[in-house]
Backbone as a printed PyTorch tensor [residue, N CA C, xyz], in Angstrom:
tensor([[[  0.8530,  -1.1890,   0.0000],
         [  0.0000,   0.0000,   0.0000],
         [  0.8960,   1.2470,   0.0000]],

        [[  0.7490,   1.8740,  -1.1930],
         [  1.0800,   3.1990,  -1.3560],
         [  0.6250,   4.3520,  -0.6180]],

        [[ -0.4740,   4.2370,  -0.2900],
         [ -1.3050,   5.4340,  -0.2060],
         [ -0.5440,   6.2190,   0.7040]],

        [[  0.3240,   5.7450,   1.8720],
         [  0.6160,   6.9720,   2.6050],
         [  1.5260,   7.3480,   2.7780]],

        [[  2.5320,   6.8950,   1.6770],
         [  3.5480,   7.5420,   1.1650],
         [  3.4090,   8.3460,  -0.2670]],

        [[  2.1770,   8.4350,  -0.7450],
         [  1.8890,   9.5800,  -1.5120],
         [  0.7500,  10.8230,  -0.7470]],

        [[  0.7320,  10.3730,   0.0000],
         [ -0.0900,  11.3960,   0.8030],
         [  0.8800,  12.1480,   1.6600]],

        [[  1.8860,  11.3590,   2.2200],
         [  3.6200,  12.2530,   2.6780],
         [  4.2280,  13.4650,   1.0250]],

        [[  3.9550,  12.7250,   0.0650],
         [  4.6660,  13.5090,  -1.0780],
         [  3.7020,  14.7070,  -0.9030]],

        [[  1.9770,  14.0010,  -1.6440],
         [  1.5540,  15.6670,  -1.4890],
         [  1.3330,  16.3180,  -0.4980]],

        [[  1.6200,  15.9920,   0.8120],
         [  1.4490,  17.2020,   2.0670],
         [  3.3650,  17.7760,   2.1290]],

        [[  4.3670,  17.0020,   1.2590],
         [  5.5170,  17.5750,   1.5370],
         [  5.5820,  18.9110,   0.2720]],

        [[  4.5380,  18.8240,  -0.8570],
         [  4.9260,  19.7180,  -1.9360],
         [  3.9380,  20.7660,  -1.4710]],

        [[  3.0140,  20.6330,  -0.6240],
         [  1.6960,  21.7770,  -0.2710],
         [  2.7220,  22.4620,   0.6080]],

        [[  3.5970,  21.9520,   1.4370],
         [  4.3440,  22.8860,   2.4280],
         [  5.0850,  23.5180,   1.8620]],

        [[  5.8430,  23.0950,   0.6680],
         [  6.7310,  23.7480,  -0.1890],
         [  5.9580,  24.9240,  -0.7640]],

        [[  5.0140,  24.9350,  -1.8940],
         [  4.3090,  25.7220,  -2.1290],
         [  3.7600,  26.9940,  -1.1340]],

        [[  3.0860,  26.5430,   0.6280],
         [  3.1510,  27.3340,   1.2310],
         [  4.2950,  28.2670,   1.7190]],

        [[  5.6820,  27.7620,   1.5100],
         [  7.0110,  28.1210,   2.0480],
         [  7.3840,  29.4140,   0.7150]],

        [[  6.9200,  28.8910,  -0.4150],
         [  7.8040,  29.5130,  -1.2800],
         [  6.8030,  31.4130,  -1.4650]],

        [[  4.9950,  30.6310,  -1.3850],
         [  4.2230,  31.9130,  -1.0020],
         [  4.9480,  33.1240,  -0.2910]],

        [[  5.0570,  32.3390,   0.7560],
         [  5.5690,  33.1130,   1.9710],
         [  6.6570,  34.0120,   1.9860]],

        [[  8.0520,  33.0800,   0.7560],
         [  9.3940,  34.1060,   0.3620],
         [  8.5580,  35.0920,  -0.5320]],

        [[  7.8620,  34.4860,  -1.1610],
         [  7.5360,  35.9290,  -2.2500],
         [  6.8460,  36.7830,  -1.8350]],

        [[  6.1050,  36.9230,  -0.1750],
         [  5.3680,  37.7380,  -0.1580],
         [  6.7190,  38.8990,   0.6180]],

        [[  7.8170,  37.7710,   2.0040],
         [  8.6130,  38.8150,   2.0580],
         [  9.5720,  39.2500,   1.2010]],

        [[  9.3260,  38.9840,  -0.0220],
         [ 10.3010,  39.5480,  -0.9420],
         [  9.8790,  40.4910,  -1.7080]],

        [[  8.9540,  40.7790,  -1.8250],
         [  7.9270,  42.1150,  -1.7040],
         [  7.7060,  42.9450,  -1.2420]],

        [[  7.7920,  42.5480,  -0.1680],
         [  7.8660,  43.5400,   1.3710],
         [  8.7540,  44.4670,   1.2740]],

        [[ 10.0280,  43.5430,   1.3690],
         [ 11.5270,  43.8230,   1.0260],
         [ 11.8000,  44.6470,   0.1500]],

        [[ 10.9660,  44.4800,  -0.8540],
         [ 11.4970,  45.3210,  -2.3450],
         [ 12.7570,  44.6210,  -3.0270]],

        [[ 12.6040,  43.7750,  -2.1880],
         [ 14.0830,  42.6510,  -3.7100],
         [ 13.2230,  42.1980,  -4.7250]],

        [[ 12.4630,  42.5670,  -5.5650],
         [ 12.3500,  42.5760,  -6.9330],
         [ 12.6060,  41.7550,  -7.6410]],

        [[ 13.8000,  41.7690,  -8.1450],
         [ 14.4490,  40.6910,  -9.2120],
         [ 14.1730,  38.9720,  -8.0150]],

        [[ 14.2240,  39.0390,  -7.4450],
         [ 14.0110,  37.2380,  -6.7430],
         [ 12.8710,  37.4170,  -6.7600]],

        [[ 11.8680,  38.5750,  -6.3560],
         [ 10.5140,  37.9300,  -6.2310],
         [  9.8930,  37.8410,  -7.8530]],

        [[ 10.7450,  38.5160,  -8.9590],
         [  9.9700,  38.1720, -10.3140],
         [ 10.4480,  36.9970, -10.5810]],

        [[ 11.4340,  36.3350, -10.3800],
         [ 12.3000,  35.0900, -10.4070],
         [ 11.6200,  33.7750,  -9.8170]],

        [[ 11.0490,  34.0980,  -8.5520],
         [ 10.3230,  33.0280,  -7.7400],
         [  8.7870,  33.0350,  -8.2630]],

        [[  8.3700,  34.2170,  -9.0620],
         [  6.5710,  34.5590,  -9.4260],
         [  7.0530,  33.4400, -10.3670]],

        [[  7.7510,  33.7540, -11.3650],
         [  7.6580,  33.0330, -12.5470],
         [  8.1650,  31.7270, -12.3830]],

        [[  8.8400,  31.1520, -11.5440],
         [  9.3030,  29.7450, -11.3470],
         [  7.7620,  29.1980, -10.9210]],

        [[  7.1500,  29.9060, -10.0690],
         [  5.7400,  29.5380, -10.0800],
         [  4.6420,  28.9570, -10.5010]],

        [[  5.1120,  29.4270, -11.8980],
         [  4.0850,  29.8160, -13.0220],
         [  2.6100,  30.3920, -12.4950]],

        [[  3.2280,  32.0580, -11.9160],
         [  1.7190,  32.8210, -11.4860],
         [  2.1140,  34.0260, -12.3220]],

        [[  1.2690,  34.5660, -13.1020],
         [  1.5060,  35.6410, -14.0050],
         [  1.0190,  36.5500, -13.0310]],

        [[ -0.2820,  36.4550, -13.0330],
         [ -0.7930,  37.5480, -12.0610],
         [  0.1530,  38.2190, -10.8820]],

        [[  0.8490,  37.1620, -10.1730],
         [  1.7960,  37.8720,  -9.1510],
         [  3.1120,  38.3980,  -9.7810]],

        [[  3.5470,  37.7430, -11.2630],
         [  4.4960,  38.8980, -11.7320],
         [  4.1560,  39.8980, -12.1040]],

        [[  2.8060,  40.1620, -12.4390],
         [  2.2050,  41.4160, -12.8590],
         [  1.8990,  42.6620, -11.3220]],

        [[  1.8590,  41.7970, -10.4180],
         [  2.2760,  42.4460,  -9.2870],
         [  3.4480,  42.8130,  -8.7170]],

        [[  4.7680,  41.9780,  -9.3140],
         [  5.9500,  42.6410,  -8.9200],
         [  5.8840,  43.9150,  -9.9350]],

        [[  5.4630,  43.4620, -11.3510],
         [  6.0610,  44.3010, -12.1070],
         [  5.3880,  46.2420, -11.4180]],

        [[  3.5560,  46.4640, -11.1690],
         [  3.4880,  46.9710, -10.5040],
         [  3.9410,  47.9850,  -9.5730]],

        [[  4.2380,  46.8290,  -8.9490],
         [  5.6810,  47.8200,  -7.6130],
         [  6.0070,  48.0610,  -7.9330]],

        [[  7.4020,  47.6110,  -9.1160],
         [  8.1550,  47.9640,  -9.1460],
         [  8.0070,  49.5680, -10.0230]],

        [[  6.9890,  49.6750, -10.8840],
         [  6.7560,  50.7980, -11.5070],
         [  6.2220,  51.7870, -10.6330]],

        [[  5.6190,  51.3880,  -9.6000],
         [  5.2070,  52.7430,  -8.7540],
         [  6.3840,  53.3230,  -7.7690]],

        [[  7.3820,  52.6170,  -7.7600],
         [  8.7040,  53.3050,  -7.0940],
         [  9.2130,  54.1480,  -7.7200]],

        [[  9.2620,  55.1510,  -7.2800],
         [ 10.7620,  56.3920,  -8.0980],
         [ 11.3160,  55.9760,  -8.8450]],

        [[ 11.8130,  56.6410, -10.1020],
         [ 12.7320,  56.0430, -11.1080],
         [ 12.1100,  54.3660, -11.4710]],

        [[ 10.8380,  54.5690, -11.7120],
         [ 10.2070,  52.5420, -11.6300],
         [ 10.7320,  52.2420, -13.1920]],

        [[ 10.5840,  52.8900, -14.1810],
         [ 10.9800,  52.3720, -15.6040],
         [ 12.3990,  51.9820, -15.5270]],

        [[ 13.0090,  52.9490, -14.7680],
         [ 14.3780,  52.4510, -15.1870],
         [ 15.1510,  51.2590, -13.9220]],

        [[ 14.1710,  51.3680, -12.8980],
         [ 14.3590,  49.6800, -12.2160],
         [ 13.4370,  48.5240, -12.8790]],

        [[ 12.4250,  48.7850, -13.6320],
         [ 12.0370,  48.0650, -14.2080],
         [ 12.6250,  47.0860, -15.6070]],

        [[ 13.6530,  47.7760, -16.4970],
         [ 14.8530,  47.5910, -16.8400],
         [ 15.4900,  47.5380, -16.5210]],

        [[ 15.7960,  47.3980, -15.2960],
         [ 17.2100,  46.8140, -14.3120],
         [ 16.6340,  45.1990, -13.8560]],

        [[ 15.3680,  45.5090, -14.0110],
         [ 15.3850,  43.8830, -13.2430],
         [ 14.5450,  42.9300, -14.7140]],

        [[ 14.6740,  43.3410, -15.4660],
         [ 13.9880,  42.2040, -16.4100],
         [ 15.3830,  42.1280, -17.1740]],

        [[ 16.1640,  43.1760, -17.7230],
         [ 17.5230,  42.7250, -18.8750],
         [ 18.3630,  41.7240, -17.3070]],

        [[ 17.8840,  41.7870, -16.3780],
         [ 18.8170,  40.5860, -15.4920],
         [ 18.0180,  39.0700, -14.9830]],

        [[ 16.9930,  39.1370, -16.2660],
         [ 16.1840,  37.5850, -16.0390],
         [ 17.2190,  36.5300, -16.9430]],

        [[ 17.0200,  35.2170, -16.5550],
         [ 17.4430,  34.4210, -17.5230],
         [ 16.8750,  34.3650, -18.9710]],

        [[ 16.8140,  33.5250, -20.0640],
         [ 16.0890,  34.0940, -21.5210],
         [ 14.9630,  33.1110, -20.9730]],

        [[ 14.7700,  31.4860, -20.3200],
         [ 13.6150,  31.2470, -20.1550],
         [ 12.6270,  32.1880, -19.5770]],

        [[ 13.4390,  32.6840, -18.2620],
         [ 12.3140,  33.4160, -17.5070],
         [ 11.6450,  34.8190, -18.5370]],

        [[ 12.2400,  35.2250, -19.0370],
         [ 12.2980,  36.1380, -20.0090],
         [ 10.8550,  35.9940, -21.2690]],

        [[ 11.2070,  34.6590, -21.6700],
         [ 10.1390,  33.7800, -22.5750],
         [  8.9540,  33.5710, -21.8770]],

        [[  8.4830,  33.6870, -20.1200],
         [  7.7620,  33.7710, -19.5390],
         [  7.4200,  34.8180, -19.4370]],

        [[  8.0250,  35.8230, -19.3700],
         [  7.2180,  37.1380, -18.8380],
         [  6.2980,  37.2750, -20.0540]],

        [[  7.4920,  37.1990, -21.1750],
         [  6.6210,  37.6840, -22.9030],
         [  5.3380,  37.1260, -22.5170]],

        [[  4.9810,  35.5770, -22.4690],
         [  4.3630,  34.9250, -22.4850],
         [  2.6140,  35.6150, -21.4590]],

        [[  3.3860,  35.7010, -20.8030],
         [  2.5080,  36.6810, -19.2010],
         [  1.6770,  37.7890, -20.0000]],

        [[  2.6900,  38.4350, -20.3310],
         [  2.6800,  39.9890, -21.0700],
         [  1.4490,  40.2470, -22.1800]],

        [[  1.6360,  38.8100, -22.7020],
         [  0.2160,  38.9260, -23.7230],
         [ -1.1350,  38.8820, -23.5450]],

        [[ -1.1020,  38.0730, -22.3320],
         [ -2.7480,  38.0950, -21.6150],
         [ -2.5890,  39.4180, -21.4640]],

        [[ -1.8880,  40.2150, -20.3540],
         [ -1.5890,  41.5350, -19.8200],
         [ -2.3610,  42.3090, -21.0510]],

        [[ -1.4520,  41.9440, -21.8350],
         [ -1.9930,  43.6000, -22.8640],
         [ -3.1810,  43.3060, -23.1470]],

        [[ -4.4640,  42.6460, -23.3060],
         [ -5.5380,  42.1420, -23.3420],
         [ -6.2650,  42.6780, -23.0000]],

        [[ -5.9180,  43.2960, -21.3900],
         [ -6.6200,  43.7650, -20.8160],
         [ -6.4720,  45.3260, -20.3080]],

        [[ -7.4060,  46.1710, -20.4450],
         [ -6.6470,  47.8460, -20.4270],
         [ -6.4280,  48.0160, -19.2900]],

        [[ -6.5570,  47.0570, -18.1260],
         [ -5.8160,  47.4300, -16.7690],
         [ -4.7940,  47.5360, -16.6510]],

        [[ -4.6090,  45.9290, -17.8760],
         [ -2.6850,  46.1740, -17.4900],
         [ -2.4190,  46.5020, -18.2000]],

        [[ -2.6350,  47.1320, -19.5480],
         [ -1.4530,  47.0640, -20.6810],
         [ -0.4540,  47.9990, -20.6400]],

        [[ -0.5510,  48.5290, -19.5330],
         [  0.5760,  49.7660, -19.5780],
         [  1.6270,  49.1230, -19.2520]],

        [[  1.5230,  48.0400, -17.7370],
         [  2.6130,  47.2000, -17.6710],
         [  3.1650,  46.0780, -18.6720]],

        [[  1.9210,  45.7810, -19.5670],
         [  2.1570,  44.9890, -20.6940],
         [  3.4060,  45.6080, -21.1960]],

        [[  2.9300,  46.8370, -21.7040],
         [  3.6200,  47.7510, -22.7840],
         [  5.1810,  48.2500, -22.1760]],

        [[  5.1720,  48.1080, -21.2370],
         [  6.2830,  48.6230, -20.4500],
         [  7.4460,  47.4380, -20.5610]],

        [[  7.1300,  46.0600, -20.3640],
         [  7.7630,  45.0520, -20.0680],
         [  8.3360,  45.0110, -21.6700]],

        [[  7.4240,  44.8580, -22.7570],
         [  7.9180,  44.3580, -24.0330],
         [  8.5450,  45.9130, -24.3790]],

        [[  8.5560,  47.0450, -23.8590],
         [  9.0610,  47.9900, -24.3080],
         [ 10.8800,  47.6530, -23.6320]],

        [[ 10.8000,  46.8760, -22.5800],
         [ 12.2320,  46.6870, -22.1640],
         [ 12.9450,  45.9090, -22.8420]],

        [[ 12.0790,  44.8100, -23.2670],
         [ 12.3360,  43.0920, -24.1840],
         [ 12.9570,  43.6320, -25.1890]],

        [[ 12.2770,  44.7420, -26.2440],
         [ 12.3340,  45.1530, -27.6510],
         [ 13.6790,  46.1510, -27.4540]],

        [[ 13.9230,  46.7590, -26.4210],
         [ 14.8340,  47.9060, -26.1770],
         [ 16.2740,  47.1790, -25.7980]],

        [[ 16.2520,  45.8030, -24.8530],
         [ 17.5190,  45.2730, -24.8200],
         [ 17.5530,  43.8180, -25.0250]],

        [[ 16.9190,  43.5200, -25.6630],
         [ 17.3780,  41.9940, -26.7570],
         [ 17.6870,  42.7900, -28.4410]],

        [[ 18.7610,  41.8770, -28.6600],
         [ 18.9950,  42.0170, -30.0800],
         [ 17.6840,  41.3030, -30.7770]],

        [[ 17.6100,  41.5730, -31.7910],
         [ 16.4650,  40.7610, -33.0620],
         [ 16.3130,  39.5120, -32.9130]],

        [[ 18.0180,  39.4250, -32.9910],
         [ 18.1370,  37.9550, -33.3890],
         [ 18.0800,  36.6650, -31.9680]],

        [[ 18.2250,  38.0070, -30.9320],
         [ 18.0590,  37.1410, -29.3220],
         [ 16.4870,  36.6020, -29.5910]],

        [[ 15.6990,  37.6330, -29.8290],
         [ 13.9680,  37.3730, -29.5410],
         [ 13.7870,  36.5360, -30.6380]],

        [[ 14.0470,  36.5430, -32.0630],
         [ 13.5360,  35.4210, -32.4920],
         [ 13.9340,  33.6450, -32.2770]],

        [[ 14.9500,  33.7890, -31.2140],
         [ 15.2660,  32.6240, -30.7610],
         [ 14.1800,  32.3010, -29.4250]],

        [[ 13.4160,  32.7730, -28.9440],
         [ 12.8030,  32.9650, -27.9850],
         [ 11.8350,  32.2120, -28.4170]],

        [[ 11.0710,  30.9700, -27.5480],
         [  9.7630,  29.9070, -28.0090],
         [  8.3150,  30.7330, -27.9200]],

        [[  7.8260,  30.4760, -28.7030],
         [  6.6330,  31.4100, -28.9260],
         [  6.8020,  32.3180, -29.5630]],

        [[  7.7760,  33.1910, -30.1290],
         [  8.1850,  34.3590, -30.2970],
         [  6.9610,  35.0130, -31.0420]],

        [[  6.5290,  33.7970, -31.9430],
         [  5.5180,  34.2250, -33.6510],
         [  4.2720,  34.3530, -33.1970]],

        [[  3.4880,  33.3300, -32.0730],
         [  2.4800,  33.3150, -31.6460],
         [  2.1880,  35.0390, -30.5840]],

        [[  3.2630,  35.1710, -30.2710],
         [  2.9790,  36.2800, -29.1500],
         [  3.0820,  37.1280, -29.6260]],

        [[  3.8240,  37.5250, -31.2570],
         [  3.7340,  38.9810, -31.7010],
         [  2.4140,  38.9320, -32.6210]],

        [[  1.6300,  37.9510, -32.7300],
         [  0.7760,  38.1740, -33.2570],
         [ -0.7970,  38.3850, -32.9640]],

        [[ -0.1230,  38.1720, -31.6580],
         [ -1.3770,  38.2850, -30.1530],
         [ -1.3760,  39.6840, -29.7250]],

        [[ -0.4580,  40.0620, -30.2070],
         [  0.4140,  41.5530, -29.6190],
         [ -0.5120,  42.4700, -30.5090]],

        [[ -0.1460,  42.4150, -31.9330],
         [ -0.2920,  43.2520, -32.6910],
         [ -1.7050,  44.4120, -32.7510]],

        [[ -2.9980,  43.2910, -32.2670],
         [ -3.8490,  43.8230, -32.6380],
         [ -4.3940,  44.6540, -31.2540]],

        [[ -3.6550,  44.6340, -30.3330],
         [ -4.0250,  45.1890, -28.9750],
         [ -2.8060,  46.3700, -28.7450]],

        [[ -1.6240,  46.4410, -29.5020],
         [ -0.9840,  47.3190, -29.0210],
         [ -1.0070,  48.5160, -30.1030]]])
């Protein structure tokens, strides 16, 4: 009988999940930024990177920490935000942060970085008719 050694796995990954909540909320708090967009998106919660991103724009000088902390994502995490970014612009609540994020993407990736990027074709064409 398995059962309660998979019932140990999923009460050991619910604690994880509660643990990792918990860094991202004090990493928010904190204003460390770049880990909490790092930990949103390891997540896979758009909505809460759309909340770092947020913050981070309502701080002083927010555009240009806002380009401080996305040209220092990895290119997956990067391929996530895009990814994020397109629901975002969808909607006129966010698209400013939409517009802000791919305004950083387009401003410091080369051409030839973004068309290496998965999705690249699907998301500029999701893009087009909303921006």
């Amino acid at each position: 009988d398995v059962t309660e050694i998979e019932e140990k796995e999923a009460q050991a990954k619910q604690e994880e999940q509660i643990m990792k909540e918990q860094e991202l909320s004090n990493l928010l708090h904190e204003k460390r930024y770049l880990r909490a967009l790092g930990l949103a998106i390891s997540l896979d919660r758009p909505h809460t990177v759309l909340t770092v991103v947020k913050a981070i724009l309502k701080e002083p000088e927010g555009r240009r920490h806002l380009e401080e902390n996305i040209v220092r994502l990895r290119k997956d995490q990067k391929e996530a935000v895009l990814a994020f970014l397109v629901t975002w612009n969808t909607n006129s609540r966010n698209c400013h942060e939409a517009q802000a994020v791919m305004e950083t993407l387009l401003k410091h990736e080369a051409p030839d970085n973004l068309l290496q990027f998965s999705g690249i074709k699907s998301a500029v064409e999701s893009l087009l008719p909303y921006t």
